[in-house]
PASE-104777 format. One record per residue (C-alpha): residue number from 0; residue in one letter; x, y, z. Coordinates in steps of 0.1 Angstrom, whole numbers, plus 5000, padded with zeros to 4 digits. Example, Ala and Ser with C-alpha at 12.3 -4.5 7.8 and 13.67 -1.06 7.14 Angstrom:
> 0|A|5123|4955|5078
> 1|S|5137|4989|5071
This chain:
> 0|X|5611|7139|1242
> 1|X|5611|7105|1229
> 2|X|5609|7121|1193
> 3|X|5638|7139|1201
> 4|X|5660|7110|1213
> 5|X|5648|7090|1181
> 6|X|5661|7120|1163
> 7|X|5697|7123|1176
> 8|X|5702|7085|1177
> 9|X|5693|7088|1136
> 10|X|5718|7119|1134
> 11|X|5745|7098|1148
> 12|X|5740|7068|1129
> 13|X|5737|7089|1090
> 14|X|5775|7106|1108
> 15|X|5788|7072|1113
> 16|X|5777|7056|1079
> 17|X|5790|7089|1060
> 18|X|5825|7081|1081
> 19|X|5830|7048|1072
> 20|X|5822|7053|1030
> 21|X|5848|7081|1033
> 22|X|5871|7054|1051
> 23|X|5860|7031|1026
> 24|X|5865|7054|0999
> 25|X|5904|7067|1005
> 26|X|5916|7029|1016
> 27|X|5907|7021|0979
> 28|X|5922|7050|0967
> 29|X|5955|7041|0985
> 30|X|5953|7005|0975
> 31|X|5953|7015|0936
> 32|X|5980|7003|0916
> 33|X|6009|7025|0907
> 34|X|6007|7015|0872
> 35|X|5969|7029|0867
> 36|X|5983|7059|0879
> 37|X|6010|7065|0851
> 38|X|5997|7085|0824
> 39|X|5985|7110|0857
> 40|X|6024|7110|0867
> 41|X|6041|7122|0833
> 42|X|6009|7146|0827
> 43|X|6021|7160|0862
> 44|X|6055|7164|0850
> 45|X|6046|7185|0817
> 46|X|6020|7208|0834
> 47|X|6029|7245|0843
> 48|X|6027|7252|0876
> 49|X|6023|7291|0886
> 50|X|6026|7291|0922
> 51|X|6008|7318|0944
> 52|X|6025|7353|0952
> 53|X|6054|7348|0977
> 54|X|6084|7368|0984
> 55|X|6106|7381|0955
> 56|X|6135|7353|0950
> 57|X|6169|7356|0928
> 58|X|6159|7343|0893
> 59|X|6179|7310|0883
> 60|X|6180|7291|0850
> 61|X|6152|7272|0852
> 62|X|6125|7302|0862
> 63|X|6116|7308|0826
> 64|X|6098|7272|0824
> 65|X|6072|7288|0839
> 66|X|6066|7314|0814
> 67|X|6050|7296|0790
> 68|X|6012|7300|0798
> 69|X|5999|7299|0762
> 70|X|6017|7266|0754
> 71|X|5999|7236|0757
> 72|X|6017|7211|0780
> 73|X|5993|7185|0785
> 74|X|5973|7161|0761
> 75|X|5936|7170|0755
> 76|X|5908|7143|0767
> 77|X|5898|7135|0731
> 78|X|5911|7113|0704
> 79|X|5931|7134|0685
> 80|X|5921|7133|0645
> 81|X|5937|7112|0617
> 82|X|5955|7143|0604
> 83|X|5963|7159|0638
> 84|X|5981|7122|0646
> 85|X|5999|7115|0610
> 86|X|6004|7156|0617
> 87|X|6023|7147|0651
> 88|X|6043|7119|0639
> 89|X|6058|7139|0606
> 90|X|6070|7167|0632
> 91|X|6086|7140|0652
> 92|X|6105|7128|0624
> 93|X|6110|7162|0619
> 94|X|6125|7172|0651
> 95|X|6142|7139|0659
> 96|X|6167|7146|0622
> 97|X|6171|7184|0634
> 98|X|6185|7173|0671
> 99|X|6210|7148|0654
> 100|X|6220|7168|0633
> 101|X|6226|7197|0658
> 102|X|6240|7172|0681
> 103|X|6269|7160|0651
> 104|X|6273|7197|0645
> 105|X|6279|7213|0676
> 106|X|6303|7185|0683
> 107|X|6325|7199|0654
> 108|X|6318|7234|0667
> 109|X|6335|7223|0695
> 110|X|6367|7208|0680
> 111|X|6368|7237|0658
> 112|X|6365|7260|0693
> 113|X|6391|7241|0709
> 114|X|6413|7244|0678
> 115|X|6414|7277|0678
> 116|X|6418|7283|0713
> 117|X|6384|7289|0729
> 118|X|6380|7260|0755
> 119|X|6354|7274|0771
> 120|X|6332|7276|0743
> 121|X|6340|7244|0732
> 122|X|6327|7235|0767
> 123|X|6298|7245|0757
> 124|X|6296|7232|0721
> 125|X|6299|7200|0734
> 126|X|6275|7198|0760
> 127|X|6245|7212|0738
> 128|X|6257|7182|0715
> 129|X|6252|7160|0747
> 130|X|6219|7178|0752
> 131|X|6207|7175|0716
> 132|X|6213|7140|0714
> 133|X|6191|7129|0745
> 134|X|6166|7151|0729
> 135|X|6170|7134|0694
> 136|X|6170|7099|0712
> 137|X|6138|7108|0731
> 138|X|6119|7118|0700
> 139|X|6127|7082|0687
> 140|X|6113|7063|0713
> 141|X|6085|7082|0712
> 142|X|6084|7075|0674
> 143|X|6094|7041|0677
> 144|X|6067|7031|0708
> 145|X|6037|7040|0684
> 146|X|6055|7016|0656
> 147|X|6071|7044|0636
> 148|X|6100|7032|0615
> 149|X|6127|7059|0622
> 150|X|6153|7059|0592
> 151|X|6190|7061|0596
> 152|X|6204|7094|0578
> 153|X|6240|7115|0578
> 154|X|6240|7150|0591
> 155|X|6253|7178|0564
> 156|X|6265|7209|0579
> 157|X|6295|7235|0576
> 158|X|6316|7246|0599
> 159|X|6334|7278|0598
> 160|X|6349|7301|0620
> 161|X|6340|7296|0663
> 162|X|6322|7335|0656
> 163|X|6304|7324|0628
> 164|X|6296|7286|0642
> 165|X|6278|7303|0672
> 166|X|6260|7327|0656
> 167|X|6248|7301|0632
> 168|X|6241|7279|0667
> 169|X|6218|7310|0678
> 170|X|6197|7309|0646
> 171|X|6185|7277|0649
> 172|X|6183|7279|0684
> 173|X|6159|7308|0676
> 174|X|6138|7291|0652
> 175|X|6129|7262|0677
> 176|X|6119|7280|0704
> 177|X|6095|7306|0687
> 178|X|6084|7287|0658
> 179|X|6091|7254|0652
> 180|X|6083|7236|0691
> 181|X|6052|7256|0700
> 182|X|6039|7246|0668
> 183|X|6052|7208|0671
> 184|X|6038|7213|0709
> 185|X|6003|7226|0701
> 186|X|6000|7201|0674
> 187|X|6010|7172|0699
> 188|X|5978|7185|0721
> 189|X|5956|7184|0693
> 190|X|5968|7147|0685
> 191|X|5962|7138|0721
> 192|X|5997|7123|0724
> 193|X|6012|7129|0758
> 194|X|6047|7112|0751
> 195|X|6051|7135|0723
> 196|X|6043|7161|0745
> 197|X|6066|7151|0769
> 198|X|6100|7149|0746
> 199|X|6089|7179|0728
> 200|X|6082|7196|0757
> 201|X|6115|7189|0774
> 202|X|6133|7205|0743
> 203|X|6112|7230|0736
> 204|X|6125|7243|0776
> 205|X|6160|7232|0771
> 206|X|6164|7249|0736
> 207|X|6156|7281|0753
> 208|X|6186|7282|0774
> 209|X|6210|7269|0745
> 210|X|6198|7300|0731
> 211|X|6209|7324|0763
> 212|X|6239|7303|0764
> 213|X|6255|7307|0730
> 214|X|6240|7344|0732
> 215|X|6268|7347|0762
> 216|X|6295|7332|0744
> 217|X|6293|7353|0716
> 218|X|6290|7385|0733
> 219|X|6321|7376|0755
> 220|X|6338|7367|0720
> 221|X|6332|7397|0706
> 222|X|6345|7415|0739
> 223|X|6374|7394|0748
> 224|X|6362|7379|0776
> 225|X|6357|7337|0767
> 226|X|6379|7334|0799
> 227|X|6353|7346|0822
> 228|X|6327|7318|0807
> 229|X|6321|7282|0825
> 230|X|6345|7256|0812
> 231|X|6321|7230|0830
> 232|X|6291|7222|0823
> 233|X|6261|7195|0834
> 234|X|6238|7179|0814
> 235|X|6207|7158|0823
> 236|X|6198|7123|0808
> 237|X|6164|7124|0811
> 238|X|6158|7160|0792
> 239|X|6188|7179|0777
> 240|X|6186|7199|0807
> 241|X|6223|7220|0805
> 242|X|6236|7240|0837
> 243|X|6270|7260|0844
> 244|X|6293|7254|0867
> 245|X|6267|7251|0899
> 246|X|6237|7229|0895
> 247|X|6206|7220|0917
> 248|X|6194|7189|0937
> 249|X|6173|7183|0911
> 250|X|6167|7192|0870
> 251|X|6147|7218|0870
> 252|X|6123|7205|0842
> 253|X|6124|7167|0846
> 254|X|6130|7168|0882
> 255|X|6159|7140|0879
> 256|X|6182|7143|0906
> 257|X|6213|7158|0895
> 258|X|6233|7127|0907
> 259|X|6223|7113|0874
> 260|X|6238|7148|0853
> 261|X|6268|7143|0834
> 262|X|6299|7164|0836
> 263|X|6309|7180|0804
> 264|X|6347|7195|0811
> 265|X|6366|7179|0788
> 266|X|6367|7182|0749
Protein backbone atom coordinates (compact mmCIF):
# COMPACT_ATOMS: atom_id res chain seq x y z
CA UNK A 1 0.00 0.00 0.00
CA UNK A 2 2.74 2.24 0.87
CA UNK A 3 4.27 1.44 -2.68
CA UNK A 4 1.24 2.44 -4.17
CA UNK A 5 0.97 5.87 -2.40
CA UNK A 6 4.71 6.55 -3.34
CA UNK A 7 3.59 5.74 -6.79
CA UNK A 8 0.64 8.16 -7.27
CA UNK A 9 2.39 11.05 -5.31
CA UNK A 10 5.30 10.51 -8.22
CA UNK A 11 2.48 10.46 -10.94
CA UNK A 12 1.24 13.76 -9.72
CA UNK A 13 4.44 15.38 -9.39
CA UNK A 14 5.94 14.25 -13.36
CA UNK A 15 1.87 15.89 -14.31
CA UNK A 16 2.74 19.07 -12.55
CA UNK A 17 6.37 19.46 -13.78
CA UNK A 18 5.11 18.60 -17.54
CA UNK A 19 2.29 21.56 -16.75
CA UNK A 20 4.46 24.17 -15.86
CA UNK A 21 7.28 23.54 -19.00
CA UNK A 22 4.20 23.74 -21.23
CA UNK A 23 3.34 27.07 -19.26
CA UNK A 24 6.79 27.96 -19.48
CA UNK A 25 6.99 27.11 -22.93
CA UNK A 26 3.82 29.17 -24.58
CA UNK A 27 4.60 32.44 -22.10
CA UNK A 28 7.90 32.65 -24.17
CA UNK A 29 6.30 31.95 -27.24
CA UNK A 30 3.89 34.93 -26.58
CA UNK A 31 6.56 37.17 -25.26
CA UNK A 32 8.60 36.88 -28.72
CA UNK A 33 9.12 39.88 -30.59
CA UNK A 34 7.01 40.82 -33.51
CA UNK A 35 9.87 41.66 -35.59
CA UNK A 36 11.45 37.86 -35.32
CA UNK A 37 8.25 36.93 -36.62
CA UNK A 38 8.30 38.90 -40.00
CA UNK A 39 9.67 36.89 -42.63
CA UNK A 40 6.80 34.09 -41.09
CA UNK A 41 4.11 37.00 -41.73
CA UNK A 42 4.77 37.81 -45.56
CA UNK A 43 5.49 33.82 -46.21
CA UNK A 44 1.84 33.63 -44.75
CA UNK A 45 0.57 36.07 -47.06
CA UNK A 46 2.04 34.33 -50.36
CA UNK A 47 1.04 30.73 -49.39
CA UNK A 48 -2.05 29.03 -51.06
CA UNK A 49 -4.44 28.14 -48.88
CA UNK A 50 -7.09 25.28 -50.10
CA UNK A 51 -9.57 25.13 -47.51
CA UNK A 52 -11.49 21.91 -46.66
CA UNK A 53 -14.84 20.89 -48.52
CA UNK A 54 -17.69 23.22 -47.47
CA UNK A 55 -20.82 24.16 -49.05
CA UNK A 56 -20.88 25.31 -52.80
CA UNK A 57 -20.51 29.35 -52.72
CA UNK A 58 -21.10 31.97 -55.74
CA UNK A 59 -17.50 32.33 -57.33
CA UNK A 60 -16.16 36.06 -57.05
CA UNK A 61 -13.04 37.57 -58.47
CA UNK A 62 -10.60 36.65 -56.32
CA UNK A 63 -11.53 32.62 -56.20
CA UNK A 64 -9.06 31.88 -58.95
CA UNK A 65 -6.00 32.77 -56.51
CA UNK A 66 -6.46 29.67 -55.24
CA UNK A 67 -5.95 27.78 -58.37
CA UNK A 68 -2.53 27.89 -58.66
CA UNK A 69 -1.25 24.61 -56.88
CA UNK A 70 1.85 24.05 -59.09
CA UNK A 71 3.18 27.58 -58.60
CA UNK A 72 5.58 27.98 -56.00
CA UNK A 73 4.54 30.86 -53.59
CA UNK A 74 6.89 30.56 -50.94
CA UNK A 75 10.76 30.75 -50.72
CA UNK A 76 12.69 27.36 -50.27
CA UNK A 77 14.86 26.83 -46.87
CA UNK A 78 18.12 26.91 -48.90
CA UNK A 79 20.43 29.57 -50.16
CA UNK A 80 19.47 29.97 -53.50
CA UNK A 81 22.59 29.56 -56.09
CA UNK A 82 24.73 32.39 -57.66
CA UNK A 83 22.93 31.92 -60.97
CA UNK A 84 19.41 31.23 -59.54
CA UNK A 85 20.00 34.87 -57.58
CA UNK A 86 21.82 37.00 -60.57
CA UNK A 87 18.78 34.73 -62.46
CA UNK A 88 16.12 36.45 -60.07
CA UNK A 89 17.38 39.91 -60.15
CA UNK A 90 17.56 40.10 -64.24
CA UNK A 91 13.69 38.99 -64.32
CA UNK A 92 13.01 41.77 -61.86
CA UNK A 93 14.55 44.21 -64.04
CA UNK A 94 12.75 42.50 -66.40
CA UNK A 95 9.29 42.72 -65.09
CA UNK A 96 9.76 46.03 -63.31
CA UNK A 97 10.39 47.80 -67.41
CA UNK A 98 7.30 45.68 -68.68
CA UNK A 99 4.82 47.11 -65.76
CA UNK A 100 5.93 50.76 -66.60
CA UNK A 101 5.70 50.48 -69.71
CA UNK A 102 2.11 48.80 -69.55
CA UNK A 103 1.24 51.33 -66.97
CA UNK A 104 2.35 54.51 -69.64
CA UNK A 105 0.48 52.53 -72.23
CA UNK A 106 -2.71 51.75 -70.95
CA UNK A 107 -2.87 55.31 -69.86
CA UNK A 108 -2.92 56.31 -73.58
CA UNK A 109 -5.36 53.53 -74.23
CA UNK A 110 -7.38 55.23 -72.12
CA UNK A 111 -7.39 58.80 -73.62
CA UNK A 112 -7.57 57.22 -76.88
CA UNK A 113 -10.89 55.23 -75.34
CA UNK A 114 -12.27 58.24 -74.07
CA UNK A 115 -11.61 60.09 -77.34
CA UNK A 116 -13.47 58.02 -79.25
CA UNK A 117 -16.33 57.65 -77.02
CA UNK A 118 -15.82 54.53 -74.92
CA UNK A 119 -15.76 55.84 -71.24
CA UNK A 120 -16.10 52.78 -69.82
CA UNK A 121 -13.25 51.20 -71.30
CA UNK A 122 -11.27 54.03 -70.62
CA UNK A 123 -12.30 53.22 -66.99
CA UNK A 124 -10.73 50.42 -67.32
CA UNK A 125 -7.56 51.41 -69.24
CA UNK A 126 -6.78 53.64 -66.61
CA UNK A 127 -7.16 51.62 -63.67
CA UNK A 128 -4.87 48.60 -65.04
CA UNK A 129 -2.40 51.67 -65.58
CA UNK A 130 -2.91 52.40 -61.79
CA UNK A 131 -2.49 48.69 -61.14
CA UNK A 132 0.59 48.27 -63.26
CA UNK A 133 2.38 50.99 -61.78
CA UNK A 134 2.10 49.63 -58.05
CA UNK A 135 3.29 46.52 -59.53
CA UNK A 136 6.26 48.22 -61.38
CA UNK A 137 6.98 50.28 -58.09
CA UNK A 138 6.94 47.10 -55.99
CA UNK A 139 9.43 45.28 -58.26
CA UNK A 140 11.79 48.25 -57.59
CA UNK A 141 11.96 48.13 -54.01
CA UNK A 142 12.43 44.83 -54.16
CA UNK A 143 15.32 45.53 -56.64
CA UNK A 144 16.50 48.44 -54.87
CA UNK A 145 16.45 46.69 -51.03
CA UNK A 146 19.06 44.00 -52.22
CA UNK A 147 21.24 47.13 -53.70
CA UNK A 148 20.15 46.87 -57.29
CA UNK A 149 20.71 50.00 -59.31
CA UNK A 150 17.33 50.26 -61.25
CA UNK A 151 17.88 52.58 -64.47
CA UNK A 152 15.52 55.27 -65.53
CA UNK A 153 14.14 54.38 -69.27
CA UNK A 154 11.09 55.83 -71.61
CA UNK A 155 8.31 53.48 -72.57
CA UNK A 156 7.85 53.02 -76.64
CA UNK A 157 4.61 51.79 -77.60
CA UNK A 158 1.77 52.48 -80.33
CA UNK A 159 -1.44 53.21 -79.96
CA UNK A 160 -4.14 52.52 -82.42
CA UNK A 161 -7.60 52.06 -82.57
CA UNK A 162 -9.59 51.30 -78.68
CA UNK A 163 -10.36 47.50 -80.64
CA UNK A 164 -6.96 47.08 -81.58
CA UNK A 165 -5.46 48.75 -78.17
CA UNK A 166 -7.30 46.06 -76.17
CA UNK A 167 -6.69 43.26 -78.10
CA UNK A 168 -2.97 44.18 -78.00
CA UNK A 169 -3.72 44.72 -73.86
CA UNK A 170 -4.90 40.91 -73.95
CA UNK A 171 -1.73 39.66 -75.59
CA UNK A 172 0.50 40.72 -73.08
CA UNK A 173 -1.71 40.11 -70.52
CA UNK A 174 -1.52 36.52 -71.85
CA UNK A 175 2.02 36.23 -71.95
CA UNK A 176 2.49 37.14 -68.21
CA UNK A 177 0.27 34.96 -66.73
CA UNK A 178 1.22 31.61 -68.63
CA UNK A 179 4.69 32.17 -69.34
CA UNK A 180 6.49 34.86 -68.25
CA UNK A 181 5.40 35.14 -64.02
CA UNK A 182 5.37 31.38 -63.37
CA UNK A 183 8.68 31.27 -64.70
CA UNK A 184 9.86 34.62 -62.92
CA UNK A 185 7.92 32.99 -59.83
CA UNK A 186 9.50 29.46 -59.85
CA UNK A 187 12.83 31.03 -60.46
CA UNK A 188 12.34 33.44 -57.30
CA UNK A 189 11.84 29.97 -55.21
CA UNK A 190 14.85 28.59 -56.54
CA UNK A 191 16.76 31.90 -55.52
CA UNK A 192 15.25 31.75 -52.02
CA UNK A 193 14.02 35.37 -52.32
CA UNK A 194 10.67 35.82 -50.61
CA UNK A 195 10.24 39.57 -51.42
CA UNK A 196 10.61 38.70 -54.95
CA UNK A 197 8.19 36.28 -54.37
CA UNK A 198 5.95 38.47 -52.89
CA UNK A 199 5.77 41.45 -55.75
CA UNK A 200 5.82 38.80 -58.35
CA UNK A 201 3.37 36.97 -56.81
CA UNK A 202 0.92 39.78 -56.37
CA UNK A 203 1.13 40.44 -60.22
CA UNK A 204 1.33 37.35 -61.39
CA UNK A 205 -2.65 37.09 -59.45
CA UNK A 206 -3.64 40.56 -60.56
CA UNK A 207 -2.49 40.08 -64.30
CA UNK A 208 -4.93 37.33 -64.41
CA UNK A 209 -7.93 39.37 -63.95
CA UNK A 210 -6.56 42.28 -66.31
CA UNK A 211 -6.79 39.47 -68.63
CA UNK A 212 -10.73 38.57 -67.93
CA UNK A 213 -11.23 42.22 -67.82
CA UNK A 214 -10.08 43.53 -71.16
CA UNK A 215 -11.44 39.98 -72.49
CA UNK A 216 -15.04 41.64 -71.41
CA UNK A 217 -14.54 44.84 -72.90
CA UNK A 218 -13.70 43.63 -76.10
CA UNK A 219 -16.40 41.20 -76.50
CA UNK A 220 -18.95 43.97 -75.44
CA UNK A 221 -17.12 46.16 -78.17
CA UNK A 222 -17.59 43.92 -80.66
CA UNK A 223 -21.39 43.46 -79.66
CA UNK A 224 -22.33 46.93 -78.78
CA UNK A 225 -22.63 46.71 -75.44
CA UNK A 226 -19.54 49.10 -73.72
CA UNK A 227 -22.61 50.65 -71.91
CA UNK A 228 -23.37 47.73 -69.83
CA UNK A 229 -19.52 47.58 -68.51
CA UNK A 230 -18.38 49.32 -64.97
CA UNK A 231 -17.38 52.85 -65.44
CA UNK A 232 -15.81 52.56 -61.77
CA UNK A 233 -13.30 50.74 -60.80
CA UNK A 234 -11.01 50.09 -57.44
CA UNK A 235 -7.62 49.56 -57.21
CA UNK A 236 -5.39 48.35 -54.30
CA UNK A 237 -2.03 50.04 -53.19
CA UNK A 238 -0.48 47.35 -51.84
CA UNK A 239 -0.88 44.82 -54.97
CA UNK A 240 -2.54 46.00 -58.14
CA UNK A 241 -5.47 44.26 -56.98
CA UNK A 242 -8.48 45.80 -59.54
CA UNK A 243 -12.28 45.33 -58.73
CA UNK A 244 -15.69 46.53 -60.53
CA UNK A 245 -18.08 48.54 -59.29
CA UNK A 246 -18.56 46.37 -55.80
CA UNK A 247 -15.54 45.59 -53.77
CA UNK A 248 -14.85 43.52 -50.54
CA UNK A 249 -13.80 44.37 -46.86
CA UNK A 250 -10.66 43.44 -47.74
CA UNK A 251 -8.16 42.69 -51.16
CA UNK A 252 -8.55 39.50 -51.85
CA UNK A 253 -4.77 38.75 -52.43
CA UNK A 254 -2.95 41.24 -50.06
CA UNK A 255 -5.65 41.30 -47.57
CA UNK A 256 -5.48 45.34 -47.39
CA UNK A 257 -8.54 46.68 -46.28
CA UNK A 258 -10.35 48.18 -49.08
CA UNK A 259 -10.49 51.64 -47.15
CA UNK A 260 -7.09 51.96 -48.54
CA UNK A 261 -8.37 51.13 -52.56
CA UNK A 262 -8.44 53.91 -54.84
CA UNK A 263 -11.41 54.92 -56.93
CA UNK A 264 -10.78 55.03 -60.60
CA UNK A 265 -14.10 56.91 -62.27
CA UNK A 266 -12.68 59.62 -63.81
CA UNK A 267 -10.36 59.87 -66.99
Amino acid sequence: MKFLSTLIIAFFFVITLQNCSSETTNTAEMQKPKAASEVQQIAAKLETVIPAKKAKKVKDDDDDDHDDKSLPLTASNTIGTTDAVATNYKNLHAAFIGETTASAKYAAFSKKAEEEGYHEIAMLFKAASSSENFHANNHKAVLEEAGEVVATFKPKFTVKTTAENLSSAIEGETYEVTTMYPDFLKNAQEAGNQFALMSLNYAYKTEKKHKKLYESALEALNSNTVKNLSSVYYVCPTCGNTYEGKIPKKCGISMTGSEKFIKISLV
